[in-house]
C-alpha positions in Angstrom: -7.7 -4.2 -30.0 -6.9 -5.5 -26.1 -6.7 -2.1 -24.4 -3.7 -1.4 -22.6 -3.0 -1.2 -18.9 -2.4 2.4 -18.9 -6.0 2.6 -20.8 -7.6 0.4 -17.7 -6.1 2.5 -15.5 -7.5 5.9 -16.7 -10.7 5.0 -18.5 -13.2 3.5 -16.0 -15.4 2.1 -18.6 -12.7 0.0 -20.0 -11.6 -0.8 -16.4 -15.6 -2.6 -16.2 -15.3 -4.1 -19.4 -12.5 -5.7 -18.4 -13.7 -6.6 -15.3 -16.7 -8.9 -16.7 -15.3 -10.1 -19.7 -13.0 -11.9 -16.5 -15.7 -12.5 -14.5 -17.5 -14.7 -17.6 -13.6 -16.2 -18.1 -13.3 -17.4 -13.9 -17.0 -18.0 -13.2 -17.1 -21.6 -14.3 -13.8 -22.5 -11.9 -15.2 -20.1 -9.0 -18.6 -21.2 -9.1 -17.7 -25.1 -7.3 -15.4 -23.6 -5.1 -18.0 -20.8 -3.8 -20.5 -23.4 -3.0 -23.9 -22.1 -2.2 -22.3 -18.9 -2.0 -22.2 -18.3 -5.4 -25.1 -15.9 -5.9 -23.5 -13.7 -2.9 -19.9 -14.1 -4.8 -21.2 -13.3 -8.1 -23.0 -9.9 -7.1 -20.3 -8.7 -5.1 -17.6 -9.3 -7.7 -19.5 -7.6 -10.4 -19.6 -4.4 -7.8 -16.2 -4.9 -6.7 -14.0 -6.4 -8.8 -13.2 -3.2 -11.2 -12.0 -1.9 -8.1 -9.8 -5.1 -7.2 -8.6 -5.2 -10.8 -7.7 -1.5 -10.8 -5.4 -1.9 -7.9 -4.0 -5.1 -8.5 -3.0 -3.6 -12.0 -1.3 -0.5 -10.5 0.8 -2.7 -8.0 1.4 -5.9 -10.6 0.7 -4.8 -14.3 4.5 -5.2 -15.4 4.3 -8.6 -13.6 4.0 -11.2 -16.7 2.4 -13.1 -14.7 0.2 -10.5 -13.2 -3.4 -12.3 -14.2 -2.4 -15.5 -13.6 -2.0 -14.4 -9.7 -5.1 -12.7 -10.1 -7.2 -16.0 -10.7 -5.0 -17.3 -8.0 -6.4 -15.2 -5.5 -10.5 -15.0 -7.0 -10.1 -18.5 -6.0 -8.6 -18.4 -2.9 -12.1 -15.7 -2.1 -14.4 -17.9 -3.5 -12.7 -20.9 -1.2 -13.2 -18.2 2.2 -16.8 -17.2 1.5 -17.8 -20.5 1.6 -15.9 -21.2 4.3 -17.5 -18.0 6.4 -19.4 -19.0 9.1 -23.5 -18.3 9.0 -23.4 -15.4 11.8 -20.7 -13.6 10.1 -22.5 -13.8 6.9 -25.4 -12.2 8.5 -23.2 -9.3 10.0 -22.0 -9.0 6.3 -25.5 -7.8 5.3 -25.7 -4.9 7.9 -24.7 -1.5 7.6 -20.9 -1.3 8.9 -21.5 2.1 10.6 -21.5 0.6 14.6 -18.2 2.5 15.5 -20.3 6.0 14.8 -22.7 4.8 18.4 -22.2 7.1 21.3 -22.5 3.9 22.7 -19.2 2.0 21.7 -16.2 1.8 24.0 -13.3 0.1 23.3 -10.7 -2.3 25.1 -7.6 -3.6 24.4 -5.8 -6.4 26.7 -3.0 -8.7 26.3 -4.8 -12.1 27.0 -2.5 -13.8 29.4 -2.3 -10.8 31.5 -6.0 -10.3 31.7 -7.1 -13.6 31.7 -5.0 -16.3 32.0 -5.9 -18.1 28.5 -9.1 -18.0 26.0 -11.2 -19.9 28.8 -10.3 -17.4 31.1 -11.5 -14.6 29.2 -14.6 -16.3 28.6 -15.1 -15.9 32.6 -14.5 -12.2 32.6 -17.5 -11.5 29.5 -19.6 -10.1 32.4 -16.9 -7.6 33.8 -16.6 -6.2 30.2 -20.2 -5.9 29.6 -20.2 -4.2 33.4 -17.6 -2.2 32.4 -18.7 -1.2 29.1 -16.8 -2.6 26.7 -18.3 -3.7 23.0 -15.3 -3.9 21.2 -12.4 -5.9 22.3 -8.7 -6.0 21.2 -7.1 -8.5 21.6 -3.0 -8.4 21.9 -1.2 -11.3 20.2 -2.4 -14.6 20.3 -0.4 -16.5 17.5 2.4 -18.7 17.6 5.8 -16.4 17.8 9.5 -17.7 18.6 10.9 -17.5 22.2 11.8 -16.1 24.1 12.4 -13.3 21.5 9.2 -12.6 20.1 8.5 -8.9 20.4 5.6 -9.2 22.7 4.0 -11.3 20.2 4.3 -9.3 17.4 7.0 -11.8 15.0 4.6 -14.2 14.0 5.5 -17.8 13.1 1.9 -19.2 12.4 -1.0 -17.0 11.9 -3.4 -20.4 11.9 -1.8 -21.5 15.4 -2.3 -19.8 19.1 0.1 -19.6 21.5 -0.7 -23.2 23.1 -0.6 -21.4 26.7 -3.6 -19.6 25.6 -5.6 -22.4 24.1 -6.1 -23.9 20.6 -7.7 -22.0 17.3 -11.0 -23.5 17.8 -11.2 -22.4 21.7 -10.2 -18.7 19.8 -13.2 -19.1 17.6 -15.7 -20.3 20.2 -14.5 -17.1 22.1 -15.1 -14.7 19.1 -18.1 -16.4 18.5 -19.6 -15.7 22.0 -17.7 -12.0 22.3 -20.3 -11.6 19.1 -23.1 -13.5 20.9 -22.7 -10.9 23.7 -22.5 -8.0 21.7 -18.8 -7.6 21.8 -16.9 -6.9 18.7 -13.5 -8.9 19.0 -10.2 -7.1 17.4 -7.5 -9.0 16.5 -3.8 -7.5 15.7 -2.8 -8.5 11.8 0.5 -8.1 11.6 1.3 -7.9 7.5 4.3 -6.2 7.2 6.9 -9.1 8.2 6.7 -12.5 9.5 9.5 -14.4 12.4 12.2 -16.2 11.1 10.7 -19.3 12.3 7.7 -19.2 10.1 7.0 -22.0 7.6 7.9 -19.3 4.6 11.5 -18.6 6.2 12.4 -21.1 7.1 11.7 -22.7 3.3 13.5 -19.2 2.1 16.5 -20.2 4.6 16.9 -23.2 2.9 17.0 -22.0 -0.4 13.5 -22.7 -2.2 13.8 -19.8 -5.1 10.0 -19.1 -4.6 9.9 -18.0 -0.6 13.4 -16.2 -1.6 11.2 -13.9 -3.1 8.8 -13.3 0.2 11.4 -11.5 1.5 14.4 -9.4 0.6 18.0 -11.2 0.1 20.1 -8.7 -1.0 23.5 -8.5 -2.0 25.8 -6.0 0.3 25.8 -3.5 -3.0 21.7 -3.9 -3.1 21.3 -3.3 0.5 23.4 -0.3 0.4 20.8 1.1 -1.7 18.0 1.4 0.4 20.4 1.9 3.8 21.3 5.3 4.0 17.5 6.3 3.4 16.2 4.6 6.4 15.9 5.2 10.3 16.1 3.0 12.8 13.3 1.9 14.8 14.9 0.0 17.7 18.6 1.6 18.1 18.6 0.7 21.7 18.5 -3.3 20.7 20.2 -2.9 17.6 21.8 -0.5 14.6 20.3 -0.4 10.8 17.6 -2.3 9.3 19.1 -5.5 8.0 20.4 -8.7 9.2 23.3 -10.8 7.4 21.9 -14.7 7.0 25.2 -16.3 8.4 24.2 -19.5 5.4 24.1 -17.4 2.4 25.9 -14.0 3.6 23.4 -12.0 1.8 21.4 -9.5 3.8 18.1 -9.8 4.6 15.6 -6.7 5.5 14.5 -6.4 9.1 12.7 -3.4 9.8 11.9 -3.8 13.9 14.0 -6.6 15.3 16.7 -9.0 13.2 14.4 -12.1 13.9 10.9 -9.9 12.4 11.8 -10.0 8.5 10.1 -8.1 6.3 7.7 -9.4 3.3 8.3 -8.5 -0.2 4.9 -7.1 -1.9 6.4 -6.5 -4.9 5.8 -10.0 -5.3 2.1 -10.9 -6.2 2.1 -14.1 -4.5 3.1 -12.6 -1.3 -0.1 -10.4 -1.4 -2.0 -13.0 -2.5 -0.8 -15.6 0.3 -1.6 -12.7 3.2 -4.9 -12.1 1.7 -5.0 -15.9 2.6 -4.2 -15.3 6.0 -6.5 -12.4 6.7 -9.4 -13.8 5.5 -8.9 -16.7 7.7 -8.9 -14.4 10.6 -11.8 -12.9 9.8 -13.6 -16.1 9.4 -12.7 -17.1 13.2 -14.6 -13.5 14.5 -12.5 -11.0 13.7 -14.6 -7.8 13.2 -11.2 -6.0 13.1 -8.2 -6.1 12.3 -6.0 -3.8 13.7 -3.1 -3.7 10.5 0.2 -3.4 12.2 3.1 -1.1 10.5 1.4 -0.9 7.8 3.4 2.6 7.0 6.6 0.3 6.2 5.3 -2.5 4.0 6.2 -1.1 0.6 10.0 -0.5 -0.4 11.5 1.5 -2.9 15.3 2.7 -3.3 15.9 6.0 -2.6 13.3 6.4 -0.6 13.0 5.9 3.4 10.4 3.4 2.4 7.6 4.7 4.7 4.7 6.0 4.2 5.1 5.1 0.2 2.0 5.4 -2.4 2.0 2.0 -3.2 1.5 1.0 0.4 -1.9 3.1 0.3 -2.4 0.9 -3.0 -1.7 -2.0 -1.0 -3.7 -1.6 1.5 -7.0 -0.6 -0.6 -6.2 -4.1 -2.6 -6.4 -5.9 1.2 -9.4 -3.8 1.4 -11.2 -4.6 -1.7 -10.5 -8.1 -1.1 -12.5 -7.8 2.2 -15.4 -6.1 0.9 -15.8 -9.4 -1.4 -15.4 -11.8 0.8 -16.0 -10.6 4.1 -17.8 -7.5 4.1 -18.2 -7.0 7.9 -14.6 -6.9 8.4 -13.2 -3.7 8.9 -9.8 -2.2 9.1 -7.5 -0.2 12.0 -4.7 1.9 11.0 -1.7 1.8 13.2 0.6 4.3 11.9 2.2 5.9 14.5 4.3 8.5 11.7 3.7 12.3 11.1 0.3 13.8 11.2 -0.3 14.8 7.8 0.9 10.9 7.1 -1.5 9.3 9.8 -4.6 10.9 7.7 -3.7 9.7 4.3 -4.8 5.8 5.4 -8.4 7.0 6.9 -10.8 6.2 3.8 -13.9 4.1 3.1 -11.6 2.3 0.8 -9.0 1.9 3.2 -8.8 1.7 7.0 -12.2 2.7 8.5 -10.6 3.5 11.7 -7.3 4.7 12.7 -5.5 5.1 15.9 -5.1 9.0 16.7 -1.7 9.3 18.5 -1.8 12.9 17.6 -4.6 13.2 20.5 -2.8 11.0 22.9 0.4 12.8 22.8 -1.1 16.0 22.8 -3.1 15.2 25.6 0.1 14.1 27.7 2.0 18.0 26.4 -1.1 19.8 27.7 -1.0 18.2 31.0 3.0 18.8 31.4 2.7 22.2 30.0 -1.1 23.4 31.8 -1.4 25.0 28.0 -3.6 23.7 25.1 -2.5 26.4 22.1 -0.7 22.8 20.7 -3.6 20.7 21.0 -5.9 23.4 20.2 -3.9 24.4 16.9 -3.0 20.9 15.7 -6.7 19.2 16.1 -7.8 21.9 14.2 -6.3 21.2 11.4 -6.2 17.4 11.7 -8.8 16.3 13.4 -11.6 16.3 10.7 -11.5 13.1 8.5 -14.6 11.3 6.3 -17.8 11.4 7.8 -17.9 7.3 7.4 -14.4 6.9 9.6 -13.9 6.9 13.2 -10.3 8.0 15.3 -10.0 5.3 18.1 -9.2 7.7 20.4 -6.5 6.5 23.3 -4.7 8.1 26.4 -2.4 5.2 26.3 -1.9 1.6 24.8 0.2 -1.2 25.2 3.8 0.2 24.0 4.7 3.5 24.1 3.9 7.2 23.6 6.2 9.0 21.3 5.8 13.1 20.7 4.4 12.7 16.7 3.2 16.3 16.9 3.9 18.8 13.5 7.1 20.5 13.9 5.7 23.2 11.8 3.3 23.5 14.2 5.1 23.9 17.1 7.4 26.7 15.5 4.4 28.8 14.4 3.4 28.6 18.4 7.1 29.2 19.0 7.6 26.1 20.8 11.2 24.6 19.7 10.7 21.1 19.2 13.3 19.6 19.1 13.9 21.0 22.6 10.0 20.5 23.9 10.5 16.6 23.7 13.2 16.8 25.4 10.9 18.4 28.4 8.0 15.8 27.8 10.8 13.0 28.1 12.0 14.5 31.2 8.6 15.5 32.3 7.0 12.2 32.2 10.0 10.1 33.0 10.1 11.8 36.3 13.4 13.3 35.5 11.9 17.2 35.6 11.1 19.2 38.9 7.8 19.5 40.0 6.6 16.6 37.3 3.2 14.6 39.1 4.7 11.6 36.7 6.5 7.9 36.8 7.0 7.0 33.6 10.2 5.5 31.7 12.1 5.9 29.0 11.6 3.2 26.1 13.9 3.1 23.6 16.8 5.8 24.0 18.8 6.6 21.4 22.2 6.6 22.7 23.3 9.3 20.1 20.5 12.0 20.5 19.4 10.9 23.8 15.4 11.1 22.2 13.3 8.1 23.4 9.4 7.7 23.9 7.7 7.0 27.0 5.8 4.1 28.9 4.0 3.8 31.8 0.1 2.8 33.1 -2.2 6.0 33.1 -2.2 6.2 36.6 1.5 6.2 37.0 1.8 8.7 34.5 -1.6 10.6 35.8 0.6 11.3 39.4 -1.0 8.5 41.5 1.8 6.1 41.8 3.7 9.6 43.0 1.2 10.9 45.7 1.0 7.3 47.4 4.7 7.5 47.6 4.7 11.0 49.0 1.3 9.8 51.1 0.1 13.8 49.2 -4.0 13.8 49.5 -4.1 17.0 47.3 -1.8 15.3 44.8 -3.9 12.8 44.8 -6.7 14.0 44.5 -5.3 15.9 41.5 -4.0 13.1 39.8 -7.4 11.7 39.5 -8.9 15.0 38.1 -6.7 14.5 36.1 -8.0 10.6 35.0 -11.4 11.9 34.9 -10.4 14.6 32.8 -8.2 12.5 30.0 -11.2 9.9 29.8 -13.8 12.9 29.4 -12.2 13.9 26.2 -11.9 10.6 24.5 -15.3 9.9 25.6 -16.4 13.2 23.9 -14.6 14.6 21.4 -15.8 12.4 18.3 -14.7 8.7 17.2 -14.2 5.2 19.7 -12.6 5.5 22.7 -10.4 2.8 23.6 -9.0 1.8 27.3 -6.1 -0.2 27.9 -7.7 -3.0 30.5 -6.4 -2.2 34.2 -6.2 1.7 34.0 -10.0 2.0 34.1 -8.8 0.4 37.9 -6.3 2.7 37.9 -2.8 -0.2 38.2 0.1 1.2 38.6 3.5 0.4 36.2 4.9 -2.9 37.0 8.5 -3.0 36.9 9.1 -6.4 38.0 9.7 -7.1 33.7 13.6 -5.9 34.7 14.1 -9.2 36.6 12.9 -11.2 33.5 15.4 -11.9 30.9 13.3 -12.0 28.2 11.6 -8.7 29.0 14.3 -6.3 30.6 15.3 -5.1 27.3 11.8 -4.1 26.6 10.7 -0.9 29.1 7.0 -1.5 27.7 6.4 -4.5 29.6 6.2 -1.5 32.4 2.8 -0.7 31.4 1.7 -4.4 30.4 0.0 -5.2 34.1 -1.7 -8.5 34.9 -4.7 -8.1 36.3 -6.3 -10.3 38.8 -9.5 -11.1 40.0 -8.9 -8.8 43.7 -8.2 -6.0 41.4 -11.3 -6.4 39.5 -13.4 -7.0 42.7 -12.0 -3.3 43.9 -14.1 -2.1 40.6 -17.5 -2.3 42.8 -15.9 -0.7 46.0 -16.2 2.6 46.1 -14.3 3.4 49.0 -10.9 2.2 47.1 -8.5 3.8 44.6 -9.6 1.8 41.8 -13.0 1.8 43.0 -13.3 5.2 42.6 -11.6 5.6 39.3 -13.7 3.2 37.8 -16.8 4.8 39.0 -15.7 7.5 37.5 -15.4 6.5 34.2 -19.3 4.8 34.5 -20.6 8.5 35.8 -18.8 9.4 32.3 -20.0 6.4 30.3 -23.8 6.7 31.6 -23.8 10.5 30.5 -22.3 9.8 27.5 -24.4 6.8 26.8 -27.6 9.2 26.4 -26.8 12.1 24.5 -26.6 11.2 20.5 -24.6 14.4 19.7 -21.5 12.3 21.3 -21.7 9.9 18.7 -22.4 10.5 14.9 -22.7 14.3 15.9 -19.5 17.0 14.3 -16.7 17.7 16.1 -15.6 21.8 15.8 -12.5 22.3 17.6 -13.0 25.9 18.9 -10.5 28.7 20.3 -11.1 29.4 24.2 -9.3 32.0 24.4 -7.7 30.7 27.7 -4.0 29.0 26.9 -5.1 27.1 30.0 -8.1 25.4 28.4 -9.8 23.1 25.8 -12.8 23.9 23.9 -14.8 22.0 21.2 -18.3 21.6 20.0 -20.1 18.6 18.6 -23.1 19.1 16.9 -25.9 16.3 15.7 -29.4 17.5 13.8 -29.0 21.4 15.6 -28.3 19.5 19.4 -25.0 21.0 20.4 -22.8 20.2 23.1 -20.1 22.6 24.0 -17.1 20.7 26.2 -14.4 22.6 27.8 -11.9 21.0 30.1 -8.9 23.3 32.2 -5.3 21.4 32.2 -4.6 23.3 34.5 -4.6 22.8 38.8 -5.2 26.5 38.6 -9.5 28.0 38.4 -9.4 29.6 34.7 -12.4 31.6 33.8 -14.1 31.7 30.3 -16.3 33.9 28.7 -19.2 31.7 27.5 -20.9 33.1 24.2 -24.2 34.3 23.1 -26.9 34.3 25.7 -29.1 32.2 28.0 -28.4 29.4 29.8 -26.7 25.8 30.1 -26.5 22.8 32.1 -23.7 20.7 32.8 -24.9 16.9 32.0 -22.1 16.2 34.1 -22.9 17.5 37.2 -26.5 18.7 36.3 -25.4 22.2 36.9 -26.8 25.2 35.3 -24.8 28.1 34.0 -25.6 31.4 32.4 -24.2 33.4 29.7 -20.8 35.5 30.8 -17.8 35.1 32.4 -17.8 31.8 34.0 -15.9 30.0 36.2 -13.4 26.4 36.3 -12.6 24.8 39.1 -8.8 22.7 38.8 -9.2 20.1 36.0 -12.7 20.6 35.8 -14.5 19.4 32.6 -18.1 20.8 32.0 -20.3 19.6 29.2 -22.7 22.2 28.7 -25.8 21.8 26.6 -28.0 24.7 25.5 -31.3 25.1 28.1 -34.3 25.2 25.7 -36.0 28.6 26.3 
């Protein structure tokens, strides 16, 4: 007797029956289109494909169809492994654990701004590897409509470049010689909706029944199912989620902006088609992809379709697919949602790495607030995640930063709030007395008046602030406080990431309000180009960027030699100073205690057991007791061997 789903689903011995009596069914039609890659096909589906079949069951068992889609997509894996170039297949064979390497430093950069085009950043290979940098994001390169495009990020062609930057192939040859040069490149894939101007829209505009179902046309009665469930993402552009099709009148779901529509994975063919896509990514270079929204991609009614179980499901099937066909490749979570929710997609078997915006914005608070109970508290109970993950730990990115701290949290510390991001709004949008920031408001919601945040880190740090006010000790402060930010996401545990042009320290750019297509968007703030003079100031001491670039190397070549700040532990510990930040990492018994004062005040801590330290910062020692911080000061002790 045929065993049912629900039997596949809980017995795992009939789940790997299963799985090789359709292995012996497809290997005949797979084998021709795997090539010589067959061998390497055939072992890793006999590994992986209970796991594939598992989760392709749980999203499309009452699909009739659902194995016919299945031997869709086997196909469509056997057809990208043997289109895999020969140096990614050899990455495929090593152990995936580089992002654990106290070496690895991140950088993300919007091409056109930091380069000029694909040859351009070809040119500026030796300034990363001066700087640093092995892993290298970079911000949208495909074809998107204009001038609307949301920085890149409604994509019309995943197989086509923007033509300003340069071709495919030139992206390729550039990916190819980022690896030749030891850099990792990252590319953005964004799987959760496409742009109205893509091939499957504009086929669904036009009425073809099968790219209908890609997306969501609903009836006004069906979309008023899922409305009153959802929140708005972009209220200062536009209200609800859904945009009418002016041909058909039906509605059709758009999460972010009424041009981005969202794709319909309850449809196995959809899945199946941007399995397509990422694999062919990942054949160009990719070593990452960083998946975009991918907290919204599953929708149920009732529900305010975030966050949902099938969208883990989902994203462990995109996994699984990689691990057959392109092993090296490795995913990014970007979900920028609750805490407890941001956790939930670090896995082995899902994304490897994960954005931690609960350290950026905590980071930002303790600043504002000189006090470090919230970052203290929340990290505790957050920061740890599987030993095999990394955070990619930022101070700041591209868009924006938003307050995603634990309510719950904050009311056990008997902070309100509700009413504490109003302060960090005002704070860092310059709007509160004595704020050190620039920033501005993104996205204000004209109802509650909450918005997020943009700015470059040194506009936000107080150095756009104390030129102004020509304030040496302000500015002197502000880059304490640089140092200090880029200390802790150089130290605490995971990859550190810099957004290319605050490692020189740029400040916000605020021409984007004169541009037509950008004045809408407050981000484009914190979007700098950055020209060759600027990078020049890198090796001058004597400058402002100079020496906030320097300071990040004296960071980078201390943290480059002690192991414990890679695959070591991370312990967030008390200090018992609200003024201060304490955590331990901890590697085959080497310890390494880091403490860093937010505040422009000395603090004092009493440093436990007995003996000695030295600082591999500064080289200086300290003894047991009560010792002493100077204003931002950050001290990486390390045990003195008796």
């Amino acid at each position: 007797m045929q065993a049912t789903t629900a039997q596949l689903l809980e017995q795992p011995v009939l789940l790997q029956q299963e799985s090789q009596t359709l292995l012996k069914r497809f290997s005949q039609q797979l084998k021709p289109l795997a090539k010589q890659r067959w061998p390497e096909l055939y072992t890793r589906l006999s590994t992986q494909l209970p796991a594939l079949l598992r989760l392709y069951l749980s999203l499309y068992a009452e699909r009739y169809d659902c194995y016919y889609h299945l031997e869709q997509l086997l196909k469509s894996l056997a057809k990208s492994l043997a289109n895999r170039p020969d140096y990614l297949c050899q990455l495929d064979q090593q152990p995936q654990d580089w992002h654990k390497q106290n070496n690895q430093l991140g950088g993300a950069c919007y091409v056109d701004l930091f380069a000029g085009d694909f040859e351009g950043l070809k040119q500026r290979i030796p300034y990363l590897k001066q700087t640093g940098i092995n892993y290298l994001h970079l911000m949208p390169l495909f074809k998107a409509p204009e001038p609307n495009s949301d920085g890149g990020y409604a994509v019309s062609d995943y197989r086509t470049t923007m033509p300003s930057l340069g071709s495919m192939q030139q992206l390729a040859e550039l990916m190819a010689e980022l690896h030749q040069q030891g850099i990792r490149p990252v590319l953005d894939f964004v799987f959760n909706h496409t742009s109205d101007e893509h091939s499957w829209a504009q086929k669904a505009q036009k009425g073809d029944p099968d790219y209908r179902d890609f997306y969501f046309f609903l009836t006004e009665a069906e979309r008023d199912r899922y409305a009153p469930s959802l929140r708005e993402i972009f209220p200062e552009i536009r209200r609800g989620c859904f945009t009418q099709d002016p041909a058909s009148g039906l509605w059709i779901w758009t999460t972010f902006n009424s041009f981005q529509w969202d794709l319909n994975y309850a449809n196995p063919a959809v899945f199946n088609a941007m399995a397509e896509e990422m694999l062919f990514l990942a054949n160009q270079g990719a070593a990452v992809l960083r998946l975009d929204a991918l907290a919204f991609v599953w929708k149920e009614a009732g529900s305010n379709c975030e966050n949902l179980p099938k969208a883990h499901l989902l994203i462990q099937a995109f996994n699984a697919v990689a691990r057959i066909a392109a092993p090296a490749l490795q995913f990014k979570s970007e979900a920028i949602v609750h805490p407890d929710e941001v956790v939930k997609y670090i896995a082995p078997t899902e994304c490897q790495l994960s954005y931690n915006p609960l350290l950026m914005a905590l980071l930002w608070n303790s600043l504002a607030t000189r006090k470090t109970r919230l970052l203290t508290e929340s990290l505790k109970r957050r920061f740890a995640i599987d030993p095999h993950c990394s955070w990619v730990n930022y101070i700041r990115c591209h868009d924006d930063i938003g307050w995603t701290f634990d309510d719950n949290v904050a009311w056990q510390l008997g902070i309100n709030p509700e009413h504490h991001r109003h302060f960090l709004n005002q704070f860092y949008t310059g709007q509160f007395p004595g704020s050190f920031a620039t920033g501005v408001p993104f996205q204000q919601n004209p109802v509650t008046g909450d918005c997020r945040v943009a700015g470059m880190l040194a506009s936000l740090a107080g150095v756009e602030q104390a030129q102004l006010q020509q304030k040496p000790q302000h500015l002197e402060h502000a880059l304490a406080r640089i140092y200090l930010l880029n200390s802790v996401i150089l130290s605490i545990g995971g990859l550190p990431l810099l957004y290319m042009g605050d490692e020189l320290g740029l400040l916000n750019d605020y021409s984007f309000s004169q541009d037509p297509a950008k004045k809408d968007d407050s981000r484009w703030v914190n979007r700098v180009k950055v020209t060759e003079t600027q990078l020049v100031q890198a090796k001058k001491p004597a400058s402002l960027s100079g020496k906030i670039y320097q300071q990040l190397q004296q960071l980078l070549s201390c943290r480059n030699r002690l192991a414990v700040l890679g695959q070591g532990s991370t312990e967030i510990l008390d200090s018992g100073n609200p003024h201060l930040f304490c955590y331990q990492r901890e590697l085959a018994g080497d310890k390494l205690l880091a403490l860093v004062n937010f505040s422009e005040q000395t603090q004092h801590l009493l440093l436990p057991a007995t003996g000695s330290y030295t600082d591999e910062l500064s080289g200086q020692r300290y003894q047991a007791g009560t010792i002493q911080l100077a204003p931002y000061q950050v001290l990486w002790l390390t045990p003195v061997s008796s």
